[in-house]
C-alpha positions as CSV (number, residue, x, y, z in Angstrom):
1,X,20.1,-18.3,9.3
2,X,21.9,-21.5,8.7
3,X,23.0,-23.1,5.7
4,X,23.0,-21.4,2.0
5,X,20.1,-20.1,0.3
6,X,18.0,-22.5,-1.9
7,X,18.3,-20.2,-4.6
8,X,21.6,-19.3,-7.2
9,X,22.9,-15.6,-7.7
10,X,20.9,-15.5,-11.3
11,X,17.3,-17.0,-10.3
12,X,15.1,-15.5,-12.7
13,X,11.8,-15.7,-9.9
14,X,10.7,-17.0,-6.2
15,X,10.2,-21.2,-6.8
16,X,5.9,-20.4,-6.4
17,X,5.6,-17.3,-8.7
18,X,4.9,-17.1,-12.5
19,X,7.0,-14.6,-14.0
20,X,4.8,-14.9,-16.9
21,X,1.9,-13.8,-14.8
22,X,0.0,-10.8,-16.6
23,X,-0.3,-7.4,-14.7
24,X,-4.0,-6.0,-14.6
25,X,-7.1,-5.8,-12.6
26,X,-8.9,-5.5,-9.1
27,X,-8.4,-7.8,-5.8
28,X,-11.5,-6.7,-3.5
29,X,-10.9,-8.4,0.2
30,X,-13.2,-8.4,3.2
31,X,-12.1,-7.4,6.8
32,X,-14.6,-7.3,9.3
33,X,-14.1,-4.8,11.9
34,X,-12.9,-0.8,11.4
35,X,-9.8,1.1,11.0
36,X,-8.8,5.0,12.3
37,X,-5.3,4.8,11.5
38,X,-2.9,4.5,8.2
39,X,0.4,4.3,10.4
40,X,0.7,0.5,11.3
41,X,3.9,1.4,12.7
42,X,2.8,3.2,16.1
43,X,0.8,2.0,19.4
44,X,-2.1,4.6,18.9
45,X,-4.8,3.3,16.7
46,X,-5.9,0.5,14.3
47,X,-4.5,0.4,11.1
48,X,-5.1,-1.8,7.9
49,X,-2.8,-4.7,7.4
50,X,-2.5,-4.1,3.4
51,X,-0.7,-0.8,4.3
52,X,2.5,-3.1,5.7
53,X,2.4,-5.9,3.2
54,X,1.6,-3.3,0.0
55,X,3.1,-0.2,0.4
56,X,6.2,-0.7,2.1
57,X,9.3,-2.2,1.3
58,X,12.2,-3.9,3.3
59,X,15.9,-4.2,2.9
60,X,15.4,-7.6,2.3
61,X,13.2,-10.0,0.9
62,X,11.1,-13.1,2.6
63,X,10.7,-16.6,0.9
64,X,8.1,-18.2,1.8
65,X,9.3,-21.4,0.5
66,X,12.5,-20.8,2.8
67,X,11.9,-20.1,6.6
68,X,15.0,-18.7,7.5
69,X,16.4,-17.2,4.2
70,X,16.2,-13.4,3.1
71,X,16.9,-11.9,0.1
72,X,18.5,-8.9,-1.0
73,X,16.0,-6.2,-2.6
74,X,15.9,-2.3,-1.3
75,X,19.1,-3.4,0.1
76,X,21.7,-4.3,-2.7
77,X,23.8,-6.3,-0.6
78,X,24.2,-7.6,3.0
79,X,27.0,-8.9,5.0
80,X,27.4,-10.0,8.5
81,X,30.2,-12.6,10.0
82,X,29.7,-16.1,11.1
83,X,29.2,-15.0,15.0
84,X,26.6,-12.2,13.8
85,X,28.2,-9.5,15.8
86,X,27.1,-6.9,13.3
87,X,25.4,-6.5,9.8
88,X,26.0,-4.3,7.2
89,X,24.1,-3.1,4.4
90,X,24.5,-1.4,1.1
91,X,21.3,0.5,-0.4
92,X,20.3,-0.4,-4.0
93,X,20.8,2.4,-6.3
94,X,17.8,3.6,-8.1
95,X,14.8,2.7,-5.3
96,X,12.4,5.5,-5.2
97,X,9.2,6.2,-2.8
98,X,6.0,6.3,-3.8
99,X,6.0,10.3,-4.4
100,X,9.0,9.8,-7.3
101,X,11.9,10.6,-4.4
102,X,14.7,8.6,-4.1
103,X,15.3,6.7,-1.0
104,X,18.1,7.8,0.3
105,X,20.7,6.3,3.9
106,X,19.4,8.9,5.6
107,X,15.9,7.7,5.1
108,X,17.0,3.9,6.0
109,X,18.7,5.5,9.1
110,X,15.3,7.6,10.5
111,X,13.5,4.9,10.3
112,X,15.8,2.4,11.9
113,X,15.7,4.9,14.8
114,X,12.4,6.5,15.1
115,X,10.9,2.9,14.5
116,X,13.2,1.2,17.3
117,X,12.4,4.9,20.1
118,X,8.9,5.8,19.0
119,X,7.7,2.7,17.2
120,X,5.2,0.0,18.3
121,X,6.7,-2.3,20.6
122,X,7.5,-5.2,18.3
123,X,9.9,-2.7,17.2
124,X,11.9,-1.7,20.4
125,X,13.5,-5.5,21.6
126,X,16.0,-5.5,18.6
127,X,17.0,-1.7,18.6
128,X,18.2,-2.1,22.4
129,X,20.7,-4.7,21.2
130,X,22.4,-2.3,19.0
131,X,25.2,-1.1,20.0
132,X,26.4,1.1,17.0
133,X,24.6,2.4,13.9
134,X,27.1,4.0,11.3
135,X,27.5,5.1,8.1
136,X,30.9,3.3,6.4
137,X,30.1,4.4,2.8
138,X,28.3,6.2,0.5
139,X,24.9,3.9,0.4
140,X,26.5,1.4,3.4
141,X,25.1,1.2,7.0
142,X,26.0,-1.3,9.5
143,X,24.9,-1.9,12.6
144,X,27.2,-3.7,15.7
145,X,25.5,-6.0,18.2
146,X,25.6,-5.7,22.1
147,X,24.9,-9.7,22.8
148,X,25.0,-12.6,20.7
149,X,21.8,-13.0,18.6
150,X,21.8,-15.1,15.2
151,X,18.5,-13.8,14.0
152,X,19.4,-9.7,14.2
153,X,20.6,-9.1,10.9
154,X,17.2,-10.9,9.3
155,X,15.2,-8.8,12.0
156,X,16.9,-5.4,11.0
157,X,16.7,-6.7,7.0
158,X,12.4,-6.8,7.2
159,X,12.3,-3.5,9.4
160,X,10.0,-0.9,7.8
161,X,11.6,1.7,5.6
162,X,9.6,5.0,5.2
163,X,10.3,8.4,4.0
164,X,11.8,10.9,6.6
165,X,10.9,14.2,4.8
166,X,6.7,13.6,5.6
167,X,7.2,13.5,9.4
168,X,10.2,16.5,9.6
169,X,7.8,18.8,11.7
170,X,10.1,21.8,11.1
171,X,9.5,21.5,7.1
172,X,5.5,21.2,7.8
173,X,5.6,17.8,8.6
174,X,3.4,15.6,10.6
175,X,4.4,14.0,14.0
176,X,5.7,10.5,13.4
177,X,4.2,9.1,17.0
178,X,0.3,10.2,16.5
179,X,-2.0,8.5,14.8
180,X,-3.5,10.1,11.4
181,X,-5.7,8.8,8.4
182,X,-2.9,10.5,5.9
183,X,-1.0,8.0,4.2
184,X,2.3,7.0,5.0
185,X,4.7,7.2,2.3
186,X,7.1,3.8,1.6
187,X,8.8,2.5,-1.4
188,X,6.7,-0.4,-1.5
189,X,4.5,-1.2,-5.0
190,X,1.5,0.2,-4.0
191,X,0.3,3.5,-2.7
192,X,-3.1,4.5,-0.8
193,X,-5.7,5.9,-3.4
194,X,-8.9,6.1,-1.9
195,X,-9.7,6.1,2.2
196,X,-13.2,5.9,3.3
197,X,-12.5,6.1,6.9
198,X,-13.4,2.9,8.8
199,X,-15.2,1.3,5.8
200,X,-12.7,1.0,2.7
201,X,-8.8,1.7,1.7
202,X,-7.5,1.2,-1.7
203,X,-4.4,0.8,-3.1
204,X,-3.1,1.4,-6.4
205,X,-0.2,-0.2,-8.1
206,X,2.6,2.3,-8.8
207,X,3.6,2.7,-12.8
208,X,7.4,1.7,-13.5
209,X,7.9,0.6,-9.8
210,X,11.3,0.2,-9.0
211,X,11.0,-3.2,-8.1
212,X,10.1,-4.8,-11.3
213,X,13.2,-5.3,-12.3
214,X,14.1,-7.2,-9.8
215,X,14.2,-11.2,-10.5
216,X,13.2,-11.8,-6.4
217,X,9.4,-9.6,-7.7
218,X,8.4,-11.1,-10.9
219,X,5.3,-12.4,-10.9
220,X,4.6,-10.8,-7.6
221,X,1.7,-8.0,-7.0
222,X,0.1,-8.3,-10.4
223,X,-3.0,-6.6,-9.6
224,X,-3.4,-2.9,-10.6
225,X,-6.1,-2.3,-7.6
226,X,-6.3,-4.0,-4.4
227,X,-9.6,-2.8,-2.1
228,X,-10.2,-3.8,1.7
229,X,-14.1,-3.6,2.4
230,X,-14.4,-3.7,5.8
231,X,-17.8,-5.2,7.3
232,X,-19.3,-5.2,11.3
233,X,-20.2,-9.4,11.0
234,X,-18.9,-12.1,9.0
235,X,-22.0,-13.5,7.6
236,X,-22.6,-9.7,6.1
237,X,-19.1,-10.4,5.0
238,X,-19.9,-13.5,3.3
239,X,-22.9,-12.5,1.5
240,X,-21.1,-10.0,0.0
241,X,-19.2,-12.3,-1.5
242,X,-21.6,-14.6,-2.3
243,X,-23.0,-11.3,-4.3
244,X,-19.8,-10.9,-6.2
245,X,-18.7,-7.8,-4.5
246,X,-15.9,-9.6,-2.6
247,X,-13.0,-11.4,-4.8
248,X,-12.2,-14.5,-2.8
249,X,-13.2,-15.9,0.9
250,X,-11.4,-17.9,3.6
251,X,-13.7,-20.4,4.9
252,X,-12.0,-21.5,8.4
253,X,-15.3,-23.7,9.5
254,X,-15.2,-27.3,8.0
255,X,-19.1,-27.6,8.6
256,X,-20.1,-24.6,6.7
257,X,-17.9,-25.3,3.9
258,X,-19.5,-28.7,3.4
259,X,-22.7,-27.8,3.2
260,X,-23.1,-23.6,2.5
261,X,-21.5,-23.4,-0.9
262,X,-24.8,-24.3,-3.2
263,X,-25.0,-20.7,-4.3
264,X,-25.7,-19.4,-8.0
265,X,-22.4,-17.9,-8.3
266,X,-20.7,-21.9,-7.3
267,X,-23.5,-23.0,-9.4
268,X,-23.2,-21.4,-12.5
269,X,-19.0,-21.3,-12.4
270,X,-19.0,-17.4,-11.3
271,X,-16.8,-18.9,-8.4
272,X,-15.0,-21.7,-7.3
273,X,-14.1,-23.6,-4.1
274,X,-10.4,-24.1,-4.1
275,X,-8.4,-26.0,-1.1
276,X,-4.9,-25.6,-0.6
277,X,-2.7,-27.3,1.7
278,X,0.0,-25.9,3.9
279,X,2.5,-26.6,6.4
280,X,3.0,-24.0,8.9
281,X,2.5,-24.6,12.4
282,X,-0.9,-24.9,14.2
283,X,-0.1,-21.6,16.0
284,X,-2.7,-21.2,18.7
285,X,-6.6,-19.8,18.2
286,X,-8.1,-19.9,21.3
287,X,-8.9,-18.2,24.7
288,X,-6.1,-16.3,26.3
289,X,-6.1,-16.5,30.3
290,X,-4.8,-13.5,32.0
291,X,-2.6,-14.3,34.6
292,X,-2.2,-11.3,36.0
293,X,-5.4,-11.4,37.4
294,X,-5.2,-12.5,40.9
295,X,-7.9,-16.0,40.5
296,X,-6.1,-16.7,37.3
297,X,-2.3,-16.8,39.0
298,X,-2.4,-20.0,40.0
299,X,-1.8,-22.7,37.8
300,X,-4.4,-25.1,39.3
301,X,-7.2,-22.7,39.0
302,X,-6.0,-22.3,34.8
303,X,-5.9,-26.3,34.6
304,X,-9.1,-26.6,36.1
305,X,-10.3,-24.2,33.4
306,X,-9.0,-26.4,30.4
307,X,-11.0,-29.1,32.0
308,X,-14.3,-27.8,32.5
309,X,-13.8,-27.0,28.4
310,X,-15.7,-29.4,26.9
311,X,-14.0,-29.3,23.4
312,X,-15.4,-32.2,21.9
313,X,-18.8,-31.2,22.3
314,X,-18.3,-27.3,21.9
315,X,-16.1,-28.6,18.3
316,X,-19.4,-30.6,17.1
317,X,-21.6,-27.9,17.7
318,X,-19.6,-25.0,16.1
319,X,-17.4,-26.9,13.4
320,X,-19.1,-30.5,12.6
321,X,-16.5,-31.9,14.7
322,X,-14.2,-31.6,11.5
323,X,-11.2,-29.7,12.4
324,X,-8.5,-31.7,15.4
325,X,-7.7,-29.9,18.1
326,X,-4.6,-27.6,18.9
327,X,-2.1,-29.6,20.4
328,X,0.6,-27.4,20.9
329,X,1.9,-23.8,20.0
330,X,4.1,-25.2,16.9
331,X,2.0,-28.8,16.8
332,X,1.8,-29.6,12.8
333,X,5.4,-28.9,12.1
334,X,9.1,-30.8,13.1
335,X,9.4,-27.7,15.8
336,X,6.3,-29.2,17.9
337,X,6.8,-30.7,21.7
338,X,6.9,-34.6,21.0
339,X,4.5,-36.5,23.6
340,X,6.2,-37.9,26.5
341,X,8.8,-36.9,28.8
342,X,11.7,-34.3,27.4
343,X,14.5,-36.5,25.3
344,X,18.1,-35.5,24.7
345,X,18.6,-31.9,23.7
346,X,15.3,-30.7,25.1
347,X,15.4,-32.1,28.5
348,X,19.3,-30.4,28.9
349,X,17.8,-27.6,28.4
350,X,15.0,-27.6,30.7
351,X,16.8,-29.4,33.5
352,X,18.3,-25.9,35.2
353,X,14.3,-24.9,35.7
354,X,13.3,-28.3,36.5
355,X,12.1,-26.8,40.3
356,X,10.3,-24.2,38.9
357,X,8.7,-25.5,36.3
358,X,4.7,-26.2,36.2
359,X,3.9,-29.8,36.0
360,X,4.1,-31.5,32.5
361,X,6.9,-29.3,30.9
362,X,9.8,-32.1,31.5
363,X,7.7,-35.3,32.4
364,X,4.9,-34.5,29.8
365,X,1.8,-32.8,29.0
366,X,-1.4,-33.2,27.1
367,X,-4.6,-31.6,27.1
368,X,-7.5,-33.0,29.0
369,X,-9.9,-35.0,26.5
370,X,-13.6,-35.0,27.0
371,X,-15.9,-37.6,24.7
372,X,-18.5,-37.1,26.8
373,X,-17.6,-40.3,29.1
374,X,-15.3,-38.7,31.3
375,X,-17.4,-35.3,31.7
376,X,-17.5,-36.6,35.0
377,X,-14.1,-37.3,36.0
378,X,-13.0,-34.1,34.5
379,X,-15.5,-32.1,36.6
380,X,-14.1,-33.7,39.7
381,X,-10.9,-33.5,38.6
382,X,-11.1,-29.5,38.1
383,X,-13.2,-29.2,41.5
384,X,-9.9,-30.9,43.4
385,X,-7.7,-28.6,41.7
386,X,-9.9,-25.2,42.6
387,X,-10.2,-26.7,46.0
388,X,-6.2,-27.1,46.6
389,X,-5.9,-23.5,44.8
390,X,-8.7,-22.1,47.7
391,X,-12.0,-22.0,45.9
392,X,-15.0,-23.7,47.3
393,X,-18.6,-24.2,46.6
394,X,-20.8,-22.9,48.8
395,X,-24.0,-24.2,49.8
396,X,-25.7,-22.3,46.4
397,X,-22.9,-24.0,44.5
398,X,-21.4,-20.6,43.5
399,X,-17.4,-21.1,43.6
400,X,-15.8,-18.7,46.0
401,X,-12.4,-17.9,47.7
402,X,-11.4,-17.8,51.7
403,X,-12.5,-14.5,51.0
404,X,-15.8,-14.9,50.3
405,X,-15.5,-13.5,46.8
406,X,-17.1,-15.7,44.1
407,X,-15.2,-16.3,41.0
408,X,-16.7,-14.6,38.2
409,X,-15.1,-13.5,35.1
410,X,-15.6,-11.4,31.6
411,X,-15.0,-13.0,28.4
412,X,-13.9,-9.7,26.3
413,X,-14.8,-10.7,22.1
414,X,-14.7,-8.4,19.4
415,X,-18.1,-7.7,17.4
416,X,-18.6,-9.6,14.5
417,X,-17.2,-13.1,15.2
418,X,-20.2,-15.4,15.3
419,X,-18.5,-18.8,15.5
420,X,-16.0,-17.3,18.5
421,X,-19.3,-16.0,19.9
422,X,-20.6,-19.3,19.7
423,X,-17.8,-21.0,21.2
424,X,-17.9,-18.7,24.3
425,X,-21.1,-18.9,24.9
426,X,-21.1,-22.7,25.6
427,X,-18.1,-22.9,27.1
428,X,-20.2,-20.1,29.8
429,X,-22.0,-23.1,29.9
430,X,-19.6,-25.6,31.0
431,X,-18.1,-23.2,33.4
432,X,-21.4,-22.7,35.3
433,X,-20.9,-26.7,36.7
434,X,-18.1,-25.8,38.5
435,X,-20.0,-22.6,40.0
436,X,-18.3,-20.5,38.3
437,X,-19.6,-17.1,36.5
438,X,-18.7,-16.1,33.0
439,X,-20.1,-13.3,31.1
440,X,-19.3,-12.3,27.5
441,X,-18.5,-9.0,26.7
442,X,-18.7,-7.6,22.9
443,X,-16.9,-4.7,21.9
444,X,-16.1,-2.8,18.8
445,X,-12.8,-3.1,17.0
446,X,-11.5,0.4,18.1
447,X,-12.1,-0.9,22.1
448,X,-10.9,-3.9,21.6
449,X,-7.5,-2.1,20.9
450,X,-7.4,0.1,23.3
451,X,-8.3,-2.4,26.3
452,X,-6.0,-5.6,24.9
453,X,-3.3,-3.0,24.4
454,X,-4.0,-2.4,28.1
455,X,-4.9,-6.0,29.2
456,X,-7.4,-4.7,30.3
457,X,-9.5,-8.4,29.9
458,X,-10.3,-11.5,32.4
459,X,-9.9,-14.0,29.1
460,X,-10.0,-13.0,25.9
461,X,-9.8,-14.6,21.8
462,X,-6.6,-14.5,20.4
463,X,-5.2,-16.1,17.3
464,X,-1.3,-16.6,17.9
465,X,0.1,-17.5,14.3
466,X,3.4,-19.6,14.4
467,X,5.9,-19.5,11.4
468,X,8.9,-22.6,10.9
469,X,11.1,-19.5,11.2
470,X,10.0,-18.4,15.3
471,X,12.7,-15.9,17.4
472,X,12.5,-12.6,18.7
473,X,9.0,-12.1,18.1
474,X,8.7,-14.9,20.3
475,X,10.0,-12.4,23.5
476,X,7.3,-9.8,22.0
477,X,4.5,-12.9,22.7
478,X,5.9,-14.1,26.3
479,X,8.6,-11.8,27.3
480,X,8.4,-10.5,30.9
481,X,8.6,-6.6,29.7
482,X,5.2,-7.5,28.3
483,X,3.4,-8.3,31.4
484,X,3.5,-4.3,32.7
485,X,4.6,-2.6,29.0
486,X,1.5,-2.0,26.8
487,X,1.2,-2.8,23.6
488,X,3.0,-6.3,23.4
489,X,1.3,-9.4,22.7
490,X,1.7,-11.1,25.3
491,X,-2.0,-11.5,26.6
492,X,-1.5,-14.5,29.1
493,X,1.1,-12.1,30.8
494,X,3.7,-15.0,30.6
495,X,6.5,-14.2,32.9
496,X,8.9,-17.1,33.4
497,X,12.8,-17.3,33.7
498,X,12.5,-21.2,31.2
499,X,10.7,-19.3,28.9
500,X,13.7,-16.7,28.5
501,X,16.2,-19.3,28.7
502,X,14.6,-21.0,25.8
503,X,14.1,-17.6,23.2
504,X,17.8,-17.1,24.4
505,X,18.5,-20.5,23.6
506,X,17.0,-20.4,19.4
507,X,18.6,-17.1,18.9
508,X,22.1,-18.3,19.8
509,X,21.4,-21.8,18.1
510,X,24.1,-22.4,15.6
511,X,22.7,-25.3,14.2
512,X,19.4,-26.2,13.3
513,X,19.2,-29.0,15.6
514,X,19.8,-27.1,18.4
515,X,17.0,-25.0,16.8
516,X,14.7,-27.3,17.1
517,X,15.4,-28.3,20.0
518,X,15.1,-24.9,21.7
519,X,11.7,-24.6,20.1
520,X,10.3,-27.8,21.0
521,X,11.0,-26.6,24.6
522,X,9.6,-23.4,24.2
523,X,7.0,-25.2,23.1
524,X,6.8,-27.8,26.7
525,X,7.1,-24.8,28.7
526,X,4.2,-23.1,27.5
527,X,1.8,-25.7,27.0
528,X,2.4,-26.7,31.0
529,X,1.9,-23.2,32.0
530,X,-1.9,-22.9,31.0
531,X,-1.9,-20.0,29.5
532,X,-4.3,-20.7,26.7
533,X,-7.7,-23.0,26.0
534,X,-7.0,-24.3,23.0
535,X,-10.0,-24.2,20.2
536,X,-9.1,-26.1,16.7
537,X,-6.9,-25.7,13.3
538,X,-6.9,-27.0,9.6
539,X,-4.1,-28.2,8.3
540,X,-5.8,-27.3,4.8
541,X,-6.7,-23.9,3.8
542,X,-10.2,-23.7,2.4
543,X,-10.8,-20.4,-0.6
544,X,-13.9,-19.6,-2.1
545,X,-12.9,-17.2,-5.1
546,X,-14.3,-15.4,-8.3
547,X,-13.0,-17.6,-11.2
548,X,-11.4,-14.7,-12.7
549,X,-8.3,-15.4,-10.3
550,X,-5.8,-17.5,-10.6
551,X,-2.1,-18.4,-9.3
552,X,0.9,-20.8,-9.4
553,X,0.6,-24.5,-9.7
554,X,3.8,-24.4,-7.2
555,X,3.0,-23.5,-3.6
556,X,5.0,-22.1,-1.0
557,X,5.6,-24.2,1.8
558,X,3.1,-22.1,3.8
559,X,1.1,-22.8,0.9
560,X,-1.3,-20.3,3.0
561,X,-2.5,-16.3,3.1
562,X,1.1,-15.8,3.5
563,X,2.9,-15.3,0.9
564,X,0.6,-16.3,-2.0
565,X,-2.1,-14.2,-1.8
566,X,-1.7,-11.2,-2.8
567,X,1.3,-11.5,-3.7
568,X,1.4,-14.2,-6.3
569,X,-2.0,-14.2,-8.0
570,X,-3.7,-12.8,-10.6
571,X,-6.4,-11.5,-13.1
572,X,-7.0,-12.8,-16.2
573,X,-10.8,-13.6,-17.7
């Protein structure tokens, strides 16, 4: 994106993988939830993550110890121009699918379309702002651009590339746009070996893959077997592990890692506790307020909301008061909003939508803070706000509008979440100060789909991960197509002309300080608009795992799930 890759022509392996890494044995992972889908590429249904990350393979290449650099891998080579106004690429000789075919430009080109006309939606913002796909050689595509947009060529390098012949319905294939439990075939190192539907998929490593001679994959995806067991609650989860049936666990509560990890299989050197730091961006865990609910339009009503949340008491009782709060969407990295008002490159770029925008985004804005002193003041504070927004108490104390209508609200969760549970329960119980009615509704995987495809939620728990390499999956979060489009993820229903103007602004950035500058106010913009109640992060990730697995001293900068695990590790008694 800017700059030259970290790496020469003749690196012999990615900075965090071990080349020397022996090939062999079985990764078992827990997901808690179900699955009724093994297209990940479509609206309809719920498909495994693994099926992405294991079985399919790019043009290019991600390093994770690079935020903005790709690499050249089903794709021989790439080249673009220094304005970006196209991208072409030439297809490495000798790739094959899964099923022993060679993958061929007509493949690349099916999916490029299909993906960007009947794909999910994350697909469809970069195929409107091509102008042109051609074929200019045997094995060379390229692709013109309608409008100035830096990060295109790395969005069209990571698209999906699967095989055409499987979903040619006049040769017996399947439709490409329903959903189906057959498995999609991809070029990636990996292919589905076993479905249980809803409980288990397994993947096996495919003998001689093409991609082993390439210096960008040793070391990577040494396991012969990766299996996802998939469970209805996390604690059933994590005795399972505990049992040995699971190969390694995330811990994300401080508290229980402390003081739950005195089990024989710790004990006697079975398993380990492992913690690995990382420096990604805080992203944002918490619960999403939909705006376009009428009571939830106003920003007044949604800042009276993050003040009735008591988050230091609600943090004690659910993670030992361990983890610090969410600041910010990219807080924990350089591309985090700086406190105070908007400096320099940041505040030129907010200035235009200084009339429109909600309080805080230029002058400054920071959570409310509870210790329990100012419990108080912050209930006040929140019953001012409700009363300029039009919501009184009546003489019960329930909360209601000039209407008459009492605010009252569903907290949608999905099953199996205990310490999300937890969270919402007592923050149902702050809520009920201010008069106001929360219920929590829990709802099976395969719902939860279907309705937050839909928005079809008051508020609901959403985890919002941020990379040090954001753009335009950043329209695909807050774009205003999302707030009527289904399918996006943009919960909140964020639609706001600054928060264009500032995606706009990072994907024509043609330096990184600009950059990070655009980001920053990305970042002010959507921390003033409300649109979230921040719960808490680690900037450490905590592993449980079976001693028999191992990887790199070097870590990615991430030095997290992505990128390291599966990728990197490995077996070895």
């Amino acid at each position: 994106m800017y700059g030259e890759p970290a790496l020469p022509q003749d690196f012999v392996a990615l900075p965090y993988a071990n080349p020397e890494a022996p090939h062999g044995g079985r990764f078992v992972f827990a997901e808690v939830g179900s699955f009724d889908s093994l297209n990940p590429f479509i609206l309809r249904g719920s498909a495994p993550w693994g099926v992405n990350l294991l079985t399919v393979q790019s043009l290019l290449g991600r390093s994770y110890d690079e935020p903005f650099t790709l690499y050249a891998v089903l794709a021989e080579s790439v080249e673009t121009d220094s304005a970006r106004s196209y991208v072409e690429f030439t297809l490495r000789e000798g790739a094959r699918f899964s099923d022993g075919s060679p993958v061929t430009l007509e493949d690349v080109i099916w999916s490029f379309e299909t993906m960007g006309t009947e794909g999910h939606p994350r697909y469809q913002t970069a195929w409107t702002k091509i102008e042109s796909m051609e074929r200019v050689g045997e094995r060379s595509l390229r692709f013109t651009f309608t409008e100035p947009d830096r990060e295109l060529p790395l969005i069209l390098g990571l698209r999906p590339i699967v095989q055409r012949a499987q979903f040619d319905v006049s040769q017996g294939g399947r439709s490409f746009a329903d959903s189906s439990l057959t498995p999609v075939i991809a070029s990636g190192p990996y292919a589905v070996s076993a479905v249980d539907p809803g409980r288990s998929v397994t993947f096996r490593r495919i003998p001689d893959w093409w991609g082993d001679a390439l210096p960008f994959f040793a070391g990577q995806y040494n396991a012969d077997e990766i299996r996802y067991e998939y469970y209805s609650d996390m604690s059933v989860a994590f005795e399972a592990f505990k049992a040995g049936l699971i190969s390694v666990w995330r811990e994300g509560n401080a508290a229980r890692w402390a003081d739950s990890y005195d089990f024989p299989a710790i004990q006697d050197g079975r398993a380990r506790q492992v913690e690995v730091p990382h420096q990604r961006p805080s992203g944002m865990s918490g619960l999403w307020i939909n705006t376009r609910r009428p009571q939830f339009a106003d920003w007044r009503v949604r800042e009276a909301l993050l003040l009735a949340f008591d988050f230091e008491r609600i943090n004690t009782l659910v993670t030992g008061g361990a983890e610090p709060r969410i600041a910010s969407y990219f807080g924990n990295s350089v591309l985090g909003m700086r406190p105070g008002p908007a400096e320099g490159r940041v505040a030129e770029l907010l200035a235009p939508f200084a009339d429109e925008l909600p309080p805080g985004a230029i002058d400054g804005y920071a959570l409310p803070e509870n210790d329990g002193r100012n419990a108080r003041r912050n209930r006040r504070a929140a019953m001012r706000l409700l009363a300029e927004a039009g919501w009184e108490p009546d003489d019960s104390g329930v909360l209601r509008n000039g209407a008459g209508e009492a605010f009252t609200f569903e907290i949608l969760l999905l099953q199996g979440q205990a310490e999300i549970l937890a969270t919402a329960q007592a923050y149902v119980e702050d809520l009920q100060g201010l008069g106001i009615t929360a219920r929590v509704n829990l709802i099976d995987s395969a719902q939860y789909v279907q309705r937050t495809n839909q928005y079809d939620f008051d508020m609901t728990y959403a985890l919002r991960l941020m990379s040090l390499s954001p753009g335009n999956e950043q329209y695909l979060y807050w774009g205003a197509e999302g707030v009527d489009n289904p399918g996006t993820r943009n919960f909140a229903g964020v639609q706001d002309p600054a928060v264009e103007a500032m995606i706009g602004a990072m994907l024509s950035a043609e330096s990184d300080e600009d950059f990070t500058a655009a980001v920053r106010a990305l970042d002010r913009v959507l921390m003033a608009g409300r649109y979230a109640i921040p719960f808490w992060f680690s900037p450490t990730s905590r592993m449980a795992l079976q001693s028999n697995l191992h990887f790199p001293d070097v870590l990615p900068i991430y030095g997290d799930w992505t990128g390291f695990l599966p990728e990197t590790w490995w077996y070895q008694e």
